[in-house]
C-alpha positions as CSV (number, residue, x, y, z in Angstrom):
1,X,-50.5,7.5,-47.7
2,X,-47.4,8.9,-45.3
3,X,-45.9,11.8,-46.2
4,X,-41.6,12.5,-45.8
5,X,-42.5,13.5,-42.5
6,X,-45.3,11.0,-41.0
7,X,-43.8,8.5,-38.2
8,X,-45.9,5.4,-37.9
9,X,-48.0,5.6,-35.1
10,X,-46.8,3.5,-32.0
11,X,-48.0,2.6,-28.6
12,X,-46.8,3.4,-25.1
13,X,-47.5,2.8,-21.6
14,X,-47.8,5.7,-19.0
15,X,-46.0,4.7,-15.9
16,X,-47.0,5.3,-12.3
17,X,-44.8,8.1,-12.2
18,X,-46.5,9.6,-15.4
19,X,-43.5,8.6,-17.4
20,X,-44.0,8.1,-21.1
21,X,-41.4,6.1,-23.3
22,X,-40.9,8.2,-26.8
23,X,-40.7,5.5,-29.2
24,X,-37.2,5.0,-30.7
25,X,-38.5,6.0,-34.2
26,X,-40.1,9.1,-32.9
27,X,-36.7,9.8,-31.3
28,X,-34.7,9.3,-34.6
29,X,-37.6,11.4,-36.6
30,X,-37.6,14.5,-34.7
31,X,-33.1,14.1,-33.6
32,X,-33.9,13.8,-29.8
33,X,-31.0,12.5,-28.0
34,X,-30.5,11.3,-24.8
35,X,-31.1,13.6,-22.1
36,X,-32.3,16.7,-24.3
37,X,-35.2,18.0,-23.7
38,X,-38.9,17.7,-25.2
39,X,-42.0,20.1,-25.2
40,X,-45.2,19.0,-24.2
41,X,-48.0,21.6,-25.8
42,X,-51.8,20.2,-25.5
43,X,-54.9,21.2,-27.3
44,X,-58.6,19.7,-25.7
45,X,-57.7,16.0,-26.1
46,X,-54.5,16.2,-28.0
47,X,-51.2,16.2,-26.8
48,X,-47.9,17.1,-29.2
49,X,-44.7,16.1,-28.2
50,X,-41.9,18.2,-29.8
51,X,-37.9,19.1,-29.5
52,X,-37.2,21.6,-27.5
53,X,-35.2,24.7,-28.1
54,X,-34.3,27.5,-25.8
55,X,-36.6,29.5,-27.5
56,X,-39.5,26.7,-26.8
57,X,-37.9,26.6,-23.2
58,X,-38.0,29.8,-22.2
59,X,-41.7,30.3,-23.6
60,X,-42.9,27.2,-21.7
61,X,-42.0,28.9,-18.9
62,X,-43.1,32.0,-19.4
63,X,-46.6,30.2,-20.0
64,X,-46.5,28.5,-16.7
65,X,-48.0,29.8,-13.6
66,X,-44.3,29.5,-11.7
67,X,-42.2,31.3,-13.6
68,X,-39.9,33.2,-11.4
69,X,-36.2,33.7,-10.6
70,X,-35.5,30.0,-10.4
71,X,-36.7,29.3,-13.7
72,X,-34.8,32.4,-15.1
73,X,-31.7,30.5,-13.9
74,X,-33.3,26.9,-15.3
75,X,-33.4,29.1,-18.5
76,X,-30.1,30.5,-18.2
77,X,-28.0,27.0,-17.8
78,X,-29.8,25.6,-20.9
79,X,-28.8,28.3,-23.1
80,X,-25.3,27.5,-21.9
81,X,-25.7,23.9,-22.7
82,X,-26.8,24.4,-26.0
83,X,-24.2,27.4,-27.1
């Protein structure tokens, strides 16, 4: 049985690019619109796709190995975008 908050599982392709297509009904689930922006967090095998937030933004970066100035400024203009 599904719970309120279980999407059906679906299927996509991985592109050349390393593209991945977030099935419509994911979309609509979690409220992603076009061009926001999504969080990709991976555990061994596992990979979690969620919504991201400033908050989640700015500790992505942190995380990464290239944080630095530029992505201060990355940081910076998505804060304005989403006040």
């Amino acid at each position: 049985m599904l719970s309120c908050n279980t999407v059906p599982s679906k299927l996509s392709n991985v592109t050349s690019n390393g593209q991945v297509t977030i099935p419509a009904n994911v979309r609509k689930a979690l409220g992603i619109k076009k061009g926001e922006k999504v969080i990709f967090e991976t555990n061994g095998k596992t990979i979690t796709v969620r919504k991201a937030n400033a908050m989640t933004v700015t500790r992505a970066l942190e995380e990464s190995s290239k944080f630095n100035d530029n992505a201060t400024r990355i940081v910076r203009q998505l804060r304005d975008e989403w006040h």
